[in-house]
Residue frames as a rotation matrix with the C-alpha (Angstrom) as fourth column:
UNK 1
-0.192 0.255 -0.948 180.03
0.570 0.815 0.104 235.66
0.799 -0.520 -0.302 169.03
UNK 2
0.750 0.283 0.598 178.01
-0.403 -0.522 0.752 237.20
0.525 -0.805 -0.278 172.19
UNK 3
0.037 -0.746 0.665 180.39
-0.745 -0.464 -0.479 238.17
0.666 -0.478 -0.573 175.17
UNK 4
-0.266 0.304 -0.915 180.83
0.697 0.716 0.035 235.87
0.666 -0.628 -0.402 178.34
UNK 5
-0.603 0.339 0.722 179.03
-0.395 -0.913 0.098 238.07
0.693 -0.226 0.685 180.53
UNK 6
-0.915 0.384 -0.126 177.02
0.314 0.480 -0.819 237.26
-0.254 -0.789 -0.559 183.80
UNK 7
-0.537 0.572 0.619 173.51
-0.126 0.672 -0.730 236.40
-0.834 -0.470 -0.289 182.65
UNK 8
-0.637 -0.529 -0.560 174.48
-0.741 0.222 0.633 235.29
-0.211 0.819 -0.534 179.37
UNK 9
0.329 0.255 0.909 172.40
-0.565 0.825 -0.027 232.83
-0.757 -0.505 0.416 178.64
UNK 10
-0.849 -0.523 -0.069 174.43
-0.502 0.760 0.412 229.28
-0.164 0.385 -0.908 176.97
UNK 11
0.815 0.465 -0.347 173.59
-0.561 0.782 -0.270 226.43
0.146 0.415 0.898 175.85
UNK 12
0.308 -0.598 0.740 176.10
-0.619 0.464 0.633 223.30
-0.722 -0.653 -0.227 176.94
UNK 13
0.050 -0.715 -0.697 178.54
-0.970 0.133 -0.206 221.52
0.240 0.686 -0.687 174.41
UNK 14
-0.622 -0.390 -0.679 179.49
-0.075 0.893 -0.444 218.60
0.780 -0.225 -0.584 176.02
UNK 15
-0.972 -0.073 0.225 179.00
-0.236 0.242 -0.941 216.60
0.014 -0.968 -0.252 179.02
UNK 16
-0.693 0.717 -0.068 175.28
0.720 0.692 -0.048 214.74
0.012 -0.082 -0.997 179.99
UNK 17
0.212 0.813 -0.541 173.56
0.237 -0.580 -0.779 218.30
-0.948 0.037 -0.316 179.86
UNK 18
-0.812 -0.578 0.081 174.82
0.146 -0.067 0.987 218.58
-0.565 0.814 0.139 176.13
UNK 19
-0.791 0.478 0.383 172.41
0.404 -0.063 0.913 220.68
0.460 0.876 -0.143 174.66
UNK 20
0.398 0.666 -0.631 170.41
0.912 -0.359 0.196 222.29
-0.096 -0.653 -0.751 177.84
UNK 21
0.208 -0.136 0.969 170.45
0.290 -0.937 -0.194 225.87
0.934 0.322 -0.155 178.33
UNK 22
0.416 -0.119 -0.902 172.13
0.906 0.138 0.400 227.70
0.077 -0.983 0.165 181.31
UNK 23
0.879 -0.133 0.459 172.72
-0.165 -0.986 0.031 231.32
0.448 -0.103 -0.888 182.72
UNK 24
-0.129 -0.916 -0.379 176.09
0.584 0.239 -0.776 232.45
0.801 -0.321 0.505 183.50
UNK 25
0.889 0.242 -0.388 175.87
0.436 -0.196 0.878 233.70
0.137 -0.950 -0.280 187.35
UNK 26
0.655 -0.634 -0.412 179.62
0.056 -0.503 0.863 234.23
-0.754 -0.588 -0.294 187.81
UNK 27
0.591 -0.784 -0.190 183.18
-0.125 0.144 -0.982 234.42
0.797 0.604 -0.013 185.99
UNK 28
0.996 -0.094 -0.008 185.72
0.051 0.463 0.885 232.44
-0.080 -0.881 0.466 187.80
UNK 29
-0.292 -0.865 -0.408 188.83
-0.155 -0.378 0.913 233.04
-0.944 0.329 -0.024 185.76
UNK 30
-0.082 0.215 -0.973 189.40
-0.831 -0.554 -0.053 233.04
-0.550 0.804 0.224 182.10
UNK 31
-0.820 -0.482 -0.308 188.78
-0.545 0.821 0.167 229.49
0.172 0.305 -0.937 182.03
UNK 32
-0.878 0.189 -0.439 185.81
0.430 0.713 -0.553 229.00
0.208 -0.675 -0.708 184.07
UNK 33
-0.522 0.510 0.683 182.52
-0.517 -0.827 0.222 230.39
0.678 -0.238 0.696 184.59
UNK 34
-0.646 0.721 0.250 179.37
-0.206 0.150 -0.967 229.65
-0.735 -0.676 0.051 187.74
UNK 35
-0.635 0.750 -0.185 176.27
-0.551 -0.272 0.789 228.79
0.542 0.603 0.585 185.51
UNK 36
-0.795 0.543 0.271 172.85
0.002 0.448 -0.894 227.36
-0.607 -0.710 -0.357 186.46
UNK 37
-0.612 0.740 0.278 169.55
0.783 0.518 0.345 226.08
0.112 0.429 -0.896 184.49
UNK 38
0.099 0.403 0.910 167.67
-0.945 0.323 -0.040 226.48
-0.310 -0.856 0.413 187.08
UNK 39
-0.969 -0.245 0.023 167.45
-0.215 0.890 0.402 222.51
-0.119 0.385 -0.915 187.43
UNK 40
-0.353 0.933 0.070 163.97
0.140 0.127 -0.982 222.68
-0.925 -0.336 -0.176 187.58
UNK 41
0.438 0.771 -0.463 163.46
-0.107 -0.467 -0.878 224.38
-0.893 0.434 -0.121 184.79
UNK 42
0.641 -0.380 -0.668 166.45
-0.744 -0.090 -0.663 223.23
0.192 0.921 -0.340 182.26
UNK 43
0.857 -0.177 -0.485 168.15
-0.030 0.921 -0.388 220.41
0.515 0.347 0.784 183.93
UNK 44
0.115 -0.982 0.147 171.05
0.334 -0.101 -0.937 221.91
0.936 0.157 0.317 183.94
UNK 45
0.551 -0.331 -0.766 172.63
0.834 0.206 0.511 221.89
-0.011 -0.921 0.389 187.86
UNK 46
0.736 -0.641 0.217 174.71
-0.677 -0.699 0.229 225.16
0.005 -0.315 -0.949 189.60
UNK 47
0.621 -0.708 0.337 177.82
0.702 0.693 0.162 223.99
-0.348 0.136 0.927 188.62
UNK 48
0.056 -0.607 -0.793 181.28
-0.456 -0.722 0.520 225.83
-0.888 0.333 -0.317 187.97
UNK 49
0.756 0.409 0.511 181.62
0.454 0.236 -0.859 224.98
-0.472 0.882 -0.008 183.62
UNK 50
-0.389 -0.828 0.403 184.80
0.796 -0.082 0.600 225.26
-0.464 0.554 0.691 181.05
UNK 51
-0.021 0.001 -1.000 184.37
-0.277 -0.961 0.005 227.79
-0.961 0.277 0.021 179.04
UNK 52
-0.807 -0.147 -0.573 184.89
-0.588 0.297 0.752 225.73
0.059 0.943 -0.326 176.17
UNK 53
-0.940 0.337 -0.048 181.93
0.274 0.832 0.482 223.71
0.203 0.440 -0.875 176.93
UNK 54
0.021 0.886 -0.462 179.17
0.467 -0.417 -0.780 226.53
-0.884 -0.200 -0.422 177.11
UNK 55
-0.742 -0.094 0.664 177.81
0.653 -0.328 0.683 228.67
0.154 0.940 0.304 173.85
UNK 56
-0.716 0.051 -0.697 177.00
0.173 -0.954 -0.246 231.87
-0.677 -0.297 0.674 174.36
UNK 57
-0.251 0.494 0.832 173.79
0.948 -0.048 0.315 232.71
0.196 0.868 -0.457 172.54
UNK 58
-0.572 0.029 0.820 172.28
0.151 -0.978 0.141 236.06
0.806 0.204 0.555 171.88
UNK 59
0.392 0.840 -0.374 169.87
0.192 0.323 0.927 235.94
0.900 -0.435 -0.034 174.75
UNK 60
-0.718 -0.688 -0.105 170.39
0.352 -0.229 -0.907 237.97
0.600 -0.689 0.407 178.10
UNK 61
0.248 0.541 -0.804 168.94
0.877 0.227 0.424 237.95
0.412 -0.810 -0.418 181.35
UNK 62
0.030 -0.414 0.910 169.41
-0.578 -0.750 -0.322 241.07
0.816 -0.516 -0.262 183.91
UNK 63
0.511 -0.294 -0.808 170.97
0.809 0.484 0.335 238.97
0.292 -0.824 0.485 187.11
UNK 64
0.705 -0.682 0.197 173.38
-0.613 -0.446 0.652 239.94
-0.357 -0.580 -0.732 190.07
UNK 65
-0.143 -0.762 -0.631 176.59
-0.406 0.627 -0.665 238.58
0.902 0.162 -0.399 190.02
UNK 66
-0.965 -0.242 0.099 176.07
-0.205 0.465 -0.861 235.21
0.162 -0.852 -0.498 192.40
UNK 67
-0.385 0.906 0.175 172.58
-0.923 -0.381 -0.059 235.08
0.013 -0.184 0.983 192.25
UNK 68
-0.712 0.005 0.702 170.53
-0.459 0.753 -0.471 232.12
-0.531 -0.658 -0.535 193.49
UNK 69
-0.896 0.187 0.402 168.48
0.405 0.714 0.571 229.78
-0.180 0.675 -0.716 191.75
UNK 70
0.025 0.989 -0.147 164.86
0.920 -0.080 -0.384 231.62
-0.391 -0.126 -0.912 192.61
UNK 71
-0.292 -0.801 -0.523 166.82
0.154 -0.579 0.801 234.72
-0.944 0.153 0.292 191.69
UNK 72
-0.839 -0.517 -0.168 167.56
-0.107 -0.145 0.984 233.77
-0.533 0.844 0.066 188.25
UNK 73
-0.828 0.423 0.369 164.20
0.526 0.813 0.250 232.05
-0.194 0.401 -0.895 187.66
UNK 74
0.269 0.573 -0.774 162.37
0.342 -0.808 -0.479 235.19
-0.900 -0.136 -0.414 188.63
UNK 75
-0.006 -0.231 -0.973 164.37
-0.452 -0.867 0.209 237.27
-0.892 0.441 -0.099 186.19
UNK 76
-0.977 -0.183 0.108 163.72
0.021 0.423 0.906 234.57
-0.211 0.888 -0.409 183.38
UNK 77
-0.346 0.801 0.488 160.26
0.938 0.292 0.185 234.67
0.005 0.522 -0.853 183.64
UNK 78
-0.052 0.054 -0.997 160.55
0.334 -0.940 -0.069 238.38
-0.941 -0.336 0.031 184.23
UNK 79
-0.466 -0.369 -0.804 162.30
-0.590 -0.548 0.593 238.75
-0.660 0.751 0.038 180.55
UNK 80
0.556 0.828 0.070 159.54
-0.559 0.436 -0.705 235.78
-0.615 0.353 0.705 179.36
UNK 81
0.275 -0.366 -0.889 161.70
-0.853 0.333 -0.401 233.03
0.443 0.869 -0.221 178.21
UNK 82
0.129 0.033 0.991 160.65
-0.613 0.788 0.053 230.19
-0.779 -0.615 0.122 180.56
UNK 83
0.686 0.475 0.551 159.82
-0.193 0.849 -0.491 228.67
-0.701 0.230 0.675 177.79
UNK 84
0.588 -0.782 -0.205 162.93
-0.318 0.009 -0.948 229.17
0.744 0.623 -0.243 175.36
UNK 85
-0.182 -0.863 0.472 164.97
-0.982 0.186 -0.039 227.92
-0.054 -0.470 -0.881 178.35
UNK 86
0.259 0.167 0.951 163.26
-0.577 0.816 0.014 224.99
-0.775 -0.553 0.308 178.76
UNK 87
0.984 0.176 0.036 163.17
-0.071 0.564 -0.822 223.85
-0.165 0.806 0.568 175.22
UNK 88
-0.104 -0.966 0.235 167.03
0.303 0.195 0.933 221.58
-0.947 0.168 0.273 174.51
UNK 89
0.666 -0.139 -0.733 168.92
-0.746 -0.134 -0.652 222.23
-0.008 0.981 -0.193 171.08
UNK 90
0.700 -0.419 0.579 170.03
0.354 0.907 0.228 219.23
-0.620 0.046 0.783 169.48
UNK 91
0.239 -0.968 -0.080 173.98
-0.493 -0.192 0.849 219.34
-0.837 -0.163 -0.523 169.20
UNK 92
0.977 -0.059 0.204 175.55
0.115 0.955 -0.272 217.60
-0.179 0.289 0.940 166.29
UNK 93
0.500 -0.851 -0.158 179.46
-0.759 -0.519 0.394 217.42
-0.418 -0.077 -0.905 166.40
């Protein structure tokens, strides 16, 4: 399983973005990470996020740690995968 790692990009488990993709920005403790969509572009709100309810996929961004939404969006369409962010994976649990 890929590391948690600031700009990791996930995919969400649970909760009403269940199944959006999102970049980890921060590590808050070993419980907790920062992540963000963008919402524009995946839905998915800057929001602090369990750890259990994010899935690390192979897919990695080059971010700062803390980095702002315009930030992150740059460096996604930097590494060309606007479009793999945008597109949801359907969960089945």
């Amino acid at each position: 399983m890929p590391a948690i790692e600031i700009g990791r990009i996930c995919v969400k488990t649970s909760g009403k973005e269940l199944g959006r993709k999102c970049v980890i920005i921060d590590i808050i403790d070993k419980n907790f990470v920062l992540v963000t969509g963008p919402k524009e572009l995946t839905g998915v709100k800057r929001r602090r996020a369990t750890i259990k309810h994010v899935e690390p996929l192979t897919e990695k961004i080059e971010i700062e740690k803390g980095a702002d939404d315009e930030q992150v969006l740059k460096a996604i369409e930097k590494a060309g995968k606007t479009e793999f962010m945008a597109q949801m994976i359907e969960i089945t649990l």
